[in-house]
C-alpha positions in Angstrom: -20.6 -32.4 -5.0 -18.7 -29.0 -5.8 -14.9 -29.8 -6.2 -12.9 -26.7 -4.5 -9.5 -24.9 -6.1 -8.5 -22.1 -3.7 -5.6 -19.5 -5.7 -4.2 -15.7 -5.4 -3.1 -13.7 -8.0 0.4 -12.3 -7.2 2.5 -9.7 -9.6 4.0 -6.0 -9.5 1.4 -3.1 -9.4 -0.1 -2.6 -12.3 0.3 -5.5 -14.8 -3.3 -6.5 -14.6 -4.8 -8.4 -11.7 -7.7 -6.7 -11.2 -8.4 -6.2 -14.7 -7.9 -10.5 -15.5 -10.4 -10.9 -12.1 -13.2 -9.1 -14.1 -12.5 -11.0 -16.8 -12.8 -14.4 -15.1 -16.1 -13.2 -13.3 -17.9 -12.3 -17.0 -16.5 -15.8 -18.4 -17.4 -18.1 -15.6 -21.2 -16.7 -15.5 -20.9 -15.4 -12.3 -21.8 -11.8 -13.5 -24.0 -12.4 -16.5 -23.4 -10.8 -19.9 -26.0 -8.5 -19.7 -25.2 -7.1 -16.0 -23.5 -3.8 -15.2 -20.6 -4.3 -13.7 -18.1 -1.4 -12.8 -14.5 -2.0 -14.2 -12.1 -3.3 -12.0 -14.7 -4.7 -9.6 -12.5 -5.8 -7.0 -11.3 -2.2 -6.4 -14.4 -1.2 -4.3 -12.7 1.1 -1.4 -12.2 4.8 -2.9 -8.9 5.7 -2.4 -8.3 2.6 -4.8 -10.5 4.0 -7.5 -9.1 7.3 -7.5 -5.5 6.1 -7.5 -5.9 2.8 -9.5 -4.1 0.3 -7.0 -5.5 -2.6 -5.1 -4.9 -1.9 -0.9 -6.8 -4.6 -0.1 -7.1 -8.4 -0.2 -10.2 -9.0 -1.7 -11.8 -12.6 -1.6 -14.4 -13.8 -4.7 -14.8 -17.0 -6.5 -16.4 -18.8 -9.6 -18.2 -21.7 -10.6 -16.5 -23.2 -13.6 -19.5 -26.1 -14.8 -18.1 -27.0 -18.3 -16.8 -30.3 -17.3 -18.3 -33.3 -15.3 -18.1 -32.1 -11.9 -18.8 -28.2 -11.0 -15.2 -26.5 -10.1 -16.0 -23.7 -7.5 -12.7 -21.6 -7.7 -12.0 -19.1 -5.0 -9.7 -16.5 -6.1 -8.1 -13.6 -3.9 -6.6 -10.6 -5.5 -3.9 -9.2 -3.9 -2.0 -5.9 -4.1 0.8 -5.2 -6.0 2.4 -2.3 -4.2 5.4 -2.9 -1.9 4.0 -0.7 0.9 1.0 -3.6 1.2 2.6 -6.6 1.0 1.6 -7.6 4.5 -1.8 -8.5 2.7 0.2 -10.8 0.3 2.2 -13.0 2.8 -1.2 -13.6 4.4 -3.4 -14.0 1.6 -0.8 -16.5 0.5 -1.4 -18.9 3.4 -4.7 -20.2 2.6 -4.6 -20.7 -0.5 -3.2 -23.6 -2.7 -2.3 -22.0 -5.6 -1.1 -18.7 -7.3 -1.6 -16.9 -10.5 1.9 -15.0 -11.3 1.4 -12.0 -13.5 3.9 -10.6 -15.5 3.4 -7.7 -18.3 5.2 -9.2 -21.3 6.6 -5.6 -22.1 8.1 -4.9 -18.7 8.8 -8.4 -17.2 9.7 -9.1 -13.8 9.8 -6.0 -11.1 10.4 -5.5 -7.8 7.6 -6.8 -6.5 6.7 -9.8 -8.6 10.3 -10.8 -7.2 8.7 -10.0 -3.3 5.9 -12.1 -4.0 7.2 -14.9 -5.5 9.5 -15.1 -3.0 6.7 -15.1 -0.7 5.0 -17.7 -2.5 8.4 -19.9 -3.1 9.0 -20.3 0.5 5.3 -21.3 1.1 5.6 -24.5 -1.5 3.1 -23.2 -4.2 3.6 -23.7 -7.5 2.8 -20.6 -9.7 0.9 -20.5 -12.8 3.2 -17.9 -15.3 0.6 -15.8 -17.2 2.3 -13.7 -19.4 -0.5 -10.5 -19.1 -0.6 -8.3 -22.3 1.1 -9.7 -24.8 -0.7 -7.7 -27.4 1.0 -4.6 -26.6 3.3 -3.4 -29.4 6.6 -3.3 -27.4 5.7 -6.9 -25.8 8.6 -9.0 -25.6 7.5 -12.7 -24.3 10.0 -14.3 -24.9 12.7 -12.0 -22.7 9.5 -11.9 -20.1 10.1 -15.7 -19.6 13.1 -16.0 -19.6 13.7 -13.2 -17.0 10.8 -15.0 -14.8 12.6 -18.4 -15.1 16.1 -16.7 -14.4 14.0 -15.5 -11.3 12.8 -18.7 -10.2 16.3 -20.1 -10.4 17.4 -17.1 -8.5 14.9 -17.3 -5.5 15.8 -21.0 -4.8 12.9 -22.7 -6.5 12.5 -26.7 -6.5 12.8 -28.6 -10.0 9.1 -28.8 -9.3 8.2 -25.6 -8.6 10.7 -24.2 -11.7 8.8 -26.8 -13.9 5.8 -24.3 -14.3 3.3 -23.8 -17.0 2.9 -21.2 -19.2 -0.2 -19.2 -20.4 0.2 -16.2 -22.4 -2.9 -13.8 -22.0 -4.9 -9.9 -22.3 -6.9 -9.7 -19.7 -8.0 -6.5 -20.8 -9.2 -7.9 -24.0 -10.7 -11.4 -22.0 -8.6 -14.3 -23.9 -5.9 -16.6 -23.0 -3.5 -19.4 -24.8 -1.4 -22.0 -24.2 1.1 -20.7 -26.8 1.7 -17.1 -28.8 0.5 -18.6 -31.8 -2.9 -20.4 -30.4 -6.0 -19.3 -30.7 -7.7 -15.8 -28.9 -11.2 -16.7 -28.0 -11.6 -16.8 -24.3 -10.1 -17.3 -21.0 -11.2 -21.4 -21.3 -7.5 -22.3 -21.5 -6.4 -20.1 -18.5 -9.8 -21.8 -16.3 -8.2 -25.4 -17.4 -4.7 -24.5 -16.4 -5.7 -24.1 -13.1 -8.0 -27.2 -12.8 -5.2 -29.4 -14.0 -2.1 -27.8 -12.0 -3.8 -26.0 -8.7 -4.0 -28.9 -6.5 -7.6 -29.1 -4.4 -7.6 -28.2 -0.7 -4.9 -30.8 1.5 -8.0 -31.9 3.9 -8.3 -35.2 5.2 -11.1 -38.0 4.1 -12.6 -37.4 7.8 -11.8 -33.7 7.6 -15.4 -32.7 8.0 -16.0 -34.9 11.1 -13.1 -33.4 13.0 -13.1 -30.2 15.3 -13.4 -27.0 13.7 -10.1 -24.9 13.4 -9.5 -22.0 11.1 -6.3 -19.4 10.8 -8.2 -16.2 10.7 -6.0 -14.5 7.8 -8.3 -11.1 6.9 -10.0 -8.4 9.9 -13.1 -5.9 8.6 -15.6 -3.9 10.6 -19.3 -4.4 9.8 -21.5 -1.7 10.8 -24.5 -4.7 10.9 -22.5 -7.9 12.6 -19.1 -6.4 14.0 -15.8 -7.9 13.1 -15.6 -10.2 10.4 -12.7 -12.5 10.4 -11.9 -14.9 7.0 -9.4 -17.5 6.5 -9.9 -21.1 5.6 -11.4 -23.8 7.3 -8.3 -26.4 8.0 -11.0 -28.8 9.4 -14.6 -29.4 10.5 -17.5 -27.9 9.7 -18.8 -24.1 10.4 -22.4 -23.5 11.4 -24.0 -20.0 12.9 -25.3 -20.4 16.3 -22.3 -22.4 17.0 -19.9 -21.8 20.3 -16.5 -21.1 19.5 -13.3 -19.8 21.1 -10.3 -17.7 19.7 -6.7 -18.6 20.5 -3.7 -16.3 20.6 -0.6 -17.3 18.9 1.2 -18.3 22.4 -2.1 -20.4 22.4 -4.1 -18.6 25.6 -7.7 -18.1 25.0 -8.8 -14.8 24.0 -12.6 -15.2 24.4 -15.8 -17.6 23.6 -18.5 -16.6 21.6 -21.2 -17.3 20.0 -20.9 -17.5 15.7 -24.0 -15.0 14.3 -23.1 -15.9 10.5 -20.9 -17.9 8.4 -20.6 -16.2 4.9 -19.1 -17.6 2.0 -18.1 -15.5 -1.1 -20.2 -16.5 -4.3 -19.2 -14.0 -7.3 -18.7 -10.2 -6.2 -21.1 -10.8 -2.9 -20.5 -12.7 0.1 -23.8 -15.1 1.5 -24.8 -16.3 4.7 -24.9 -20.2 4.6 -25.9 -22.8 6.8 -22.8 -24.7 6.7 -19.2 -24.4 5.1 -16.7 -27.6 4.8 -13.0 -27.6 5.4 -10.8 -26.7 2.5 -13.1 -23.5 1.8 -12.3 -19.8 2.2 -15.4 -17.9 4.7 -15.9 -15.1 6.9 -17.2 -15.4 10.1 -19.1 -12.8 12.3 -19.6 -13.2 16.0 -16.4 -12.2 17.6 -15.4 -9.4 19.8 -11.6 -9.5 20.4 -10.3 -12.2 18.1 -7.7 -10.7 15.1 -5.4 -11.4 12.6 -3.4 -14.5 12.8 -6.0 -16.2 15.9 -6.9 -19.5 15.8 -10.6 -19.8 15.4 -11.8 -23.0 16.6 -14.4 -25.6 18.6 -14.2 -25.6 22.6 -12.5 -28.7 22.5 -9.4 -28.1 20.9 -6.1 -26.9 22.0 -4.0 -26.9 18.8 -2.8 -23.6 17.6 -2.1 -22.8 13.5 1.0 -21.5 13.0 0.8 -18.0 11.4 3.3 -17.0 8.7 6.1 -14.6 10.0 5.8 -10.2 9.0 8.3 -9.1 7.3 8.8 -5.5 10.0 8.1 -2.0 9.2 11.0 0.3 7.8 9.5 3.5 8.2 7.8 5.5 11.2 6.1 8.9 11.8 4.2 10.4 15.1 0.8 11.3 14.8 -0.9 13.6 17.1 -3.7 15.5 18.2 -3.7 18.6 15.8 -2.6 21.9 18.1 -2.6 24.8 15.5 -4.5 28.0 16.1 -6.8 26.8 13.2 -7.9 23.0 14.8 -11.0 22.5 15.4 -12.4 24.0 12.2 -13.2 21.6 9.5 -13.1 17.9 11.3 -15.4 16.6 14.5 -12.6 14.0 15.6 -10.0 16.0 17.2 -9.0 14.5 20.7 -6.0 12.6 21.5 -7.7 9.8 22.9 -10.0 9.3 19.8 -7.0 9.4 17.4 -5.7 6.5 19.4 -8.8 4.4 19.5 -8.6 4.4 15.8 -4.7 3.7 15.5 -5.0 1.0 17.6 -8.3 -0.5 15.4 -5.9 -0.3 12.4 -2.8 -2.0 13.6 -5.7 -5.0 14.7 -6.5 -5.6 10.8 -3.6 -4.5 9.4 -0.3 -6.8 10.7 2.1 -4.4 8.8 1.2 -1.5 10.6 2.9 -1.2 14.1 1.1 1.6 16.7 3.0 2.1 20.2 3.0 5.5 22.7 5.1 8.1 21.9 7.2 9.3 24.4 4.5 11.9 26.9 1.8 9.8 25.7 0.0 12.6 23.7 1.2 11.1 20.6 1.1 7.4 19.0 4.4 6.3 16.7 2.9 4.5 13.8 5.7 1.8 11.6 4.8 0.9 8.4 6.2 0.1 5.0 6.1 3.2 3.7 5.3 6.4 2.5 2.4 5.0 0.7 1.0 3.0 3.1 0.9 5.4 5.8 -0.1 8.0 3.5 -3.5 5.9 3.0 -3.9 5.3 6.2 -3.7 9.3 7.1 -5.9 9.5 4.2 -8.5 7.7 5.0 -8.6 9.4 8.7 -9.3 12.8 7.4 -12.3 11.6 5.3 -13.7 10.0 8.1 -13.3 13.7 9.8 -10.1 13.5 11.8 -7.8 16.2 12.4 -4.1 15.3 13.3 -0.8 16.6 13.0 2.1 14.5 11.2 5.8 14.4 11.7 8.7 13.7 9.4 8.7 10.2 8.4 12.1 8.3 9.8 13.6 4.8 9.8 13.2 2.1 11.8 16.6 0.7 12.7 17.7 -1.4 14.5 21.3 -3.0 16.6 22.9 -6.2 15.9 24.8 -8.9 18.5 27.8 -6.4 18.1 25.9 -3.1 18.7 26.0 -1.9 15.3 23.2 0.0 13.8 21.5 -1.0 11.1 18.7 0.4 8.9 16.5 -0.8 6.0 18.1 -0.7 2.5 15.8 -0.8 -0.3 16.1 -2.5 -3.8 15.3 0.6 -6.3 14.1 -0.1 -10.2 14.7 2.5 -11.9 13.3 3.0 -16.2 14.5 6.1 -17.9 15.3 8.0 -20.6 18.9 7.6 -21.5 19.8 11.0 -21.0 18.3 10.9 -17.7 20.6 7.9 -16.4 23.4 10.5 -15.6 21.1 13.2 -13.6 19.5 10.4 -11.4 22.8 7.9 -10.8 24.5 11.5 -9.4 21.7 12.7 -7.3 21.0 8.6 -5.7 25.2 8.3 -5.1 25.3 11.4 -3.2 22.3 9.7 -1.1 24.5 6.8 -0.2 23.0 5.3 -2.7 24.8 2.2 -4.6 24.7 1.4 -8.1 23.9 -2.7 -9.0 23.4 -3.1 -12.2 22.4 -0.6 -14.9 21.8 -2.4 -18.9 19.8 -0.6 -21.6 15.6 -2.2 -21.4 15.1 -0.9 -25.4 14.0 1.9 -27.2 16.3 4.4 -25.9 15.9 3.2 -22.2 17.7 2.3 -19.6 17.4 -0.1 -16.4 19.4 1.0 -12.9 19.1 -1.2 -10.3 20.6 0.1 -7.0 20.6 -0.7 -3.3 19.1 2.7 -1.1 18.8 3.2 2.6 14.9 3.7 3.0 15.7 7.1 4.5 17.4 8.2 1.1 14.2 7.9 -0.7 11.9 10.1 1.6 11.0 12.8 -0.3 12.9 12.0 -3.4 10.7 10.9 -6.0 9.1 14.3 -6.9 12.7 15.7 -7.3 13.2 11.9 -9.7 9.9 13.2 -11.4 11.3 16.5 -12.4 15.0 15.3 -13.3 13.2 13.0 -15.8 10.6 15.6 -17.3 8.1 13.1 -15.4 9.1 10.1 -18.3 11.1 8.2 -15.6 9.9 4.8 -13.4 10.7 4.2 -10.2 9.6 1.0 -8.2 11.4 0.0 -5.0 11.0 -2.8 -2.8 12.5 -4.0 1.7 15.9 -5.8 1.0 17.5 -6.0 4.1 19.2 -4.0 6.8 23.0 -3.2 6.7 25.5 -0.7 8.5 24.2 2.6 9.2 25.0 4.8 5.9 25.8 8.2 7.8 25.1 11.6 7.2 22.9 11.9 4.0 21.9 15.3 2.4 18.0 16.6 3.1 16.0 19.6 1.5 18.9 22.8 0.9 16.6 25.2 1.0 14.9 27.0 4.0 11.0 27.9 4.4 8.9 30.8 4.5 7.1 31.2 7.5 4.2 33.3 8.8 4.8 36.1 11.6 1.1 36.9 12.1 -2.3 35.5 11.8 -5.1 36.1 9.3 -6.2 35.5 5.7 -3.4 36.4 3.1 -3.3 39.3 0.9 -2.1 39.7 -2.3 0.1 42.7 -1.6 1.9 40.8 0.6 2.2 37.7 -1.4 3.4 39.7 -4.5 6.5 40.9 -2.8 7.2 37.7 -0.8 7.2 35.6 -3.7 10.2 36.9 -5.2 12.0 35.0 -2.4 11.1 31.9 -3.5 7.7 29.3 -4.1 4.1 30.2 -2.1 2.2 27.3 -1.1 -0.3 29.7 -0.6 -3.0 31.9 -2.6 -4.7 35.1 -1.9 -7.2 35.0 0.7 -6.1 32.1 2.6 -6.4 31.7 6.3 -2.8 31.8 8.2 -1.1 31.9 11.6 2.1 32.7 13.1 4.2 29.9 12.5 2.3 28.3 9.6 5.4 27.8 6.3 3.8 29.3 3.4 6.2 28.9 1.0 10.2 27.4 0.2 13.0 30.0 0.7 14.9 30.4 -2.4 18.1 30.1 -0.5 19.4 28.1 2.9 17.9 29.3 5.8 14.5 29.9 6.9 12.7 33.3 6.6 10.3 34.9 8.2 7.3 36.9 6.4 4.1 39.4 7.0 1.6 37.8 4.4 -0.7 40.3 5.7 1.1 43.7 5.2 -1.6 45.7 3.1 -1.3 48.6 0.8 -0.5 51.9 2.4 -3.0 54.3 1.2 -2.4 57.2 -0.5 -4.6 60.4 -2.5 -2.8 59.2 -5.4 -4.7 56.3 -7.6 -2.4 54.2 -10.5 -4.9 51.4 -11.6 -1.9 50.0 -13.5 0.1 49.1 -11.1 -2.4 47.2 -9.1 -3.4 45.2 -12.3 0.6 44.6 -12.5 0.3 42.0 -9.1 0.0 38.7 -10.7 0.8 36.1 -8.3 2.6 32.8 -10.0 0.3 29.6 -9.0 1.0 28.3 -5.6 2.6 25.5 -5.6 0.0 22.6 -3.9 1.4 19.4 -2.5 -0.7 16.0 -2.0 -0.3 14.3 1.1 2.2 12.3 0.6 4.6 15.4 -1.0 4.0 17.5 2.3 4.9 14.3 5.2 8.3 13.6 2.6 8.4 17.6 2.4 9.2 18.8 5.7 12.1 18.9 8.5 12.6 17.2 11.7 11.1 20.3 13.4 8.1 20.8 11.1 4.6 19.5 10.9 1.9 18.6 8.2 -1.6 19.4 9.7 -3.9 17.5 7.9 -7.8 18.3 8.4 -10.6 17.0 5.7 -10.5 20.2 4.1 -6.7 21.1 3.8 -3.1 19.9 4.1 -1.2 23.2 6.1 2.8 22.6 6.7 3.9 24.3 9.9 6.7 24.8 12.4 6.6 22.4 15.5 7.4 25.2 17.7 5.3 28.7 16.2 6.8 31.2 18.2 10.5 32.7 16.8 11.7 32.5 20.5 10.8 29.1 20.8 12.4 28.1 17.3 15.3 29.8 18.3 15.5 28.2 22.0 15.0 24.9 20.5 17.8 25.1 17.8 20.1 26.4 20.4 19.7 22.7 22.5 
């Protein structure tokens, strides 16, 4: 008989999850020596190749046979952004164990502190693996003691502060009990978590009771439907088996009949004949069922309690793109459409909040930030979507006494000490609050400050630049306070468009002495569209289709004189933290246009005046 472990691997972005998964996969056998296998495996979706983050929660496991009894070890890598950690704090409920990266030359961040927190509260007890120690500017030592101080910090039990140690490369495929112990292979890191991750807590008769699951993970199949995973708390799951869904106020969402029960073996997921309680599956077959139902036999009444969602901080309105230009490059375009899909993500995704806007031709959508609804807006225009974005804003909130509140955001910040100065200014006048600031080594210096949410939107290209792009920035939900007041946005105004058309160089060559184009030559336009930033305050209004008056006299020279400086071209996430209350980003699958919300001067003007 196959003995189960069932453990996540938590930590910041980017100290090495993925990387240590593929790594565990070659070692194990699950993905023999000789098999191609694309680096960071895990990764599959594009968005997270091109950007080199994990978005989802991704389930796979191993077959450790190199003691008596065969070890099957599920293992769920989670994502290390802040902006995703919904997918933690449910990952981290079916599982029994957790893998805690930290790099050994940056120690704990802002999000190993989220996650552990996570995992604290749940009763795990963490595995430290001290991830690239073999980087020159590796400090282990500090590492640990920082992750300890954190433990303390967070409230942990003498158990759960008692934690074992394994320092590691994941990149490089070894691991070791000490700094000084041998580098061969990942063996020590596989019997670490034999010895310390306890098995599944199922009963002796566990398999003979009914069948109840938590379902923790919602995808869309184009072949069976929804598929919902989770662990089985008890029973036994068969295909061609009746089942019901329950609703977490425990009414009955629907009975159906299971089509498959897959279980993830190495980098695949297979369709077996039965699955026993204490192991992680998916199961295909239901219609309405989501996130955080109770999956289980006809007989049975009990419902699992879900884990509580830390809420959204930040909100935009999408709608149904409007411009003169819709229509043009994507086939999804209707209001109704955009809903359909808005809704079909807040089903899988429990951070992600979609309500009716005011009118009802536009849908508010909460999330935890700028990233995270950038992704999502993302992934809509490749599927061929065209919509039209607002301003992102806070979501705030009142207390017993009527007070407003709104989120306030833990900020890491690693820079250049000659930045510190430049950056502490520019957050302060934000609202901004200054923690704790010590030097981090080799000329570098740690802030720590508390930030309304609202103070970072749009401020870490402007960080990027203050810091000649050398500087770190990682930020991570707090809590909510008093309302800040008034805080400072963009100074400058905007060029805008008076007329319709493609751009010409003419034109542009004159206009861009006011300021920065967002626009090249030949470009399509319209009346309304912002094609560039006003070097001073105010907005400005510009023909970027005036042509060349002609004349009987020729100068070839001072045509060749028009040289237009590169437009300045902004990626999603730059133009939704770019723009004012009353602007737009239309987003289409070909382009990423910043507009007025109102085209017409006269409207502009009439809208400014209430």
């Amino acid at each position: 008989m196959t003995v189960l472990r069932n453990i996540a691997i938590i930590a910041h972005v980017d100290h090495g999850k993925t990387t240590l998964v593929d790594a565990l996969l070659r070692q194990s056998g699950t993905v023999r020596a000789n098999t191609e296998m694309a680096e960071r495996a895990m990764d599959s979706n594009d968005i997270e190749r091109e950007r080199g983050i994990t978005i989802l929660a991704k389930c796979t496991s191993v077959l450790w046979e190199k003691g008596e009894t065969p070890i099957r070890i599920n293992i769920v890598d989670t994502p290390g952004h802040a902006d995703f950690g919904g997918e933690v704090e449910r990952i981290l409920s079916m599982v029994d164990g957790c893998l805690l990266l930290i790099d050994a030359a940056e120690g704990p961040m802002p999000q190993t502190k989220f996650v552990l927190t996570k995992a604290l509260a749940l009763g795990l007890r963490p595995i430290v693996v001290l991830n690239k120690v073999d980087r020159p500017n590796a400090d282990p030592d500090d590492a640990l003691n920082e992750a300890f101080d954190l433990f303390a910090a967070l409230g942990a039990t003498s158990e759960q502060l008692d934690f074992p140690v394994v320092y590691a490369s994941g990149r490089d495929g070894w691991a070791s009990h000490s700094m000084d112990g041998p580098r061969v292979d990942l063996t020590p890191l596989f019997e670490r978590i034999i010895a310390h991750v306890p098995p599944p807590p199922v009963e002796k008769e566990a398999n003979k009771l009914p069948f109840k699951m938590l379902a923790t993970t919602l995808e869309a199949d184009p072949y069976l439907g929804r598929i919902l995973t989770g662990r089985i708390i008890s029973g036994t799951a068969r295909p061609g088996v009746t089942m019901k869904a329950l609703a977490r106020d425990g009414s009955e969402i629907e009975r159906v009949r299971i089509t498959k029960v897959l279980a993830f073996r190495g980098l695949k997921r297979q369709p077996v004949d039965e699955a026993e309680a204490g192991d992680i599956v998916a199961l295909a077959g239901f219609t309405d069922a989501s996130v955080a139902d109770t999956l289980c036999d006809l007989d049975n009444m009990e419902v699992i309690p879900a884990q509580p969602i830390d809420p959204p901080t930040l909100a935009i309105t999408i709608s149904a793109n409007d411009s003169p230009l819709a229509g043009r490059e994507g086939d999804k375009v209707q209001s109704r459409v955009i809903r359909d899909r808005l809704l079909r993500q807040a089903e899988g995704d429990v951070a992600i909040r979609v309500t009716d806007a005011e009118g009802g031709d536009a849908m508010e959508v909460a999330g935890r930030g700028e990233l995270q609804l950038g992704v999502l807006i993302e992934n809509m225009r490749r599927e061929g979507f065209e919509l039209s974005v607002s301003r992102p804003r806070v979501v705030t909130r009142t207390d017993e006494s009527g007070q407003l509140l709104e989120p306030i955001e833990e900020v890491f910040i690693d820079v250049d000490d000659e930045f510190t100065g430049v950056v502490i200014e520019k957050l302060t006048r934000r609202k901004c609050e200054l923690a704790e600031m010590k030097p981090s080594g080799a000329g570098k210096t740690r802030i720590i400050m508390h930030a309304p949410a609202r103070a970072l939107i749009g401020y870490h290209g402007e960080f990027l630049t203050d810091t000649r792009g050398t500087g770190v920035m990682n930020r991570s939900y707090l809590k909510h306070a008093p309302h800040k007041g008034q805080i400072e946005g963009r100074r400058n105004g905007v060029l805008i468009s008076t007329d319709a058309g493609n751009t010409v160089l003419y034109a542009l060559w004159y206009i861009q002495e006011r300021g920065f184009l967002f626009v090249g030559d030949g470009e399509a336009t319209y009346q309304g569209m912002i094609i560039g930033e006003a070097a001073k305050e105010g907005d400005l209004d510009v023909n970027p289709l005036k042509e060349k008056k002609l004349t009987n006299i020729r100068t070839k020279a001072a045509d060749e004189a028009m040289r237009l400086t590169p437009p300045r071209r902004m990626s999603l996430e730059q133009a939704i933290a770019y723009i004012g209350d009353d602007e737009l980003v239309e987003v289409t699958p070909k382009s990423i246009r910043l507009r007025k919300k109102a085209l017409l001067p006269h409207e502009r003007k009439r809208a400014a005046k209430a």
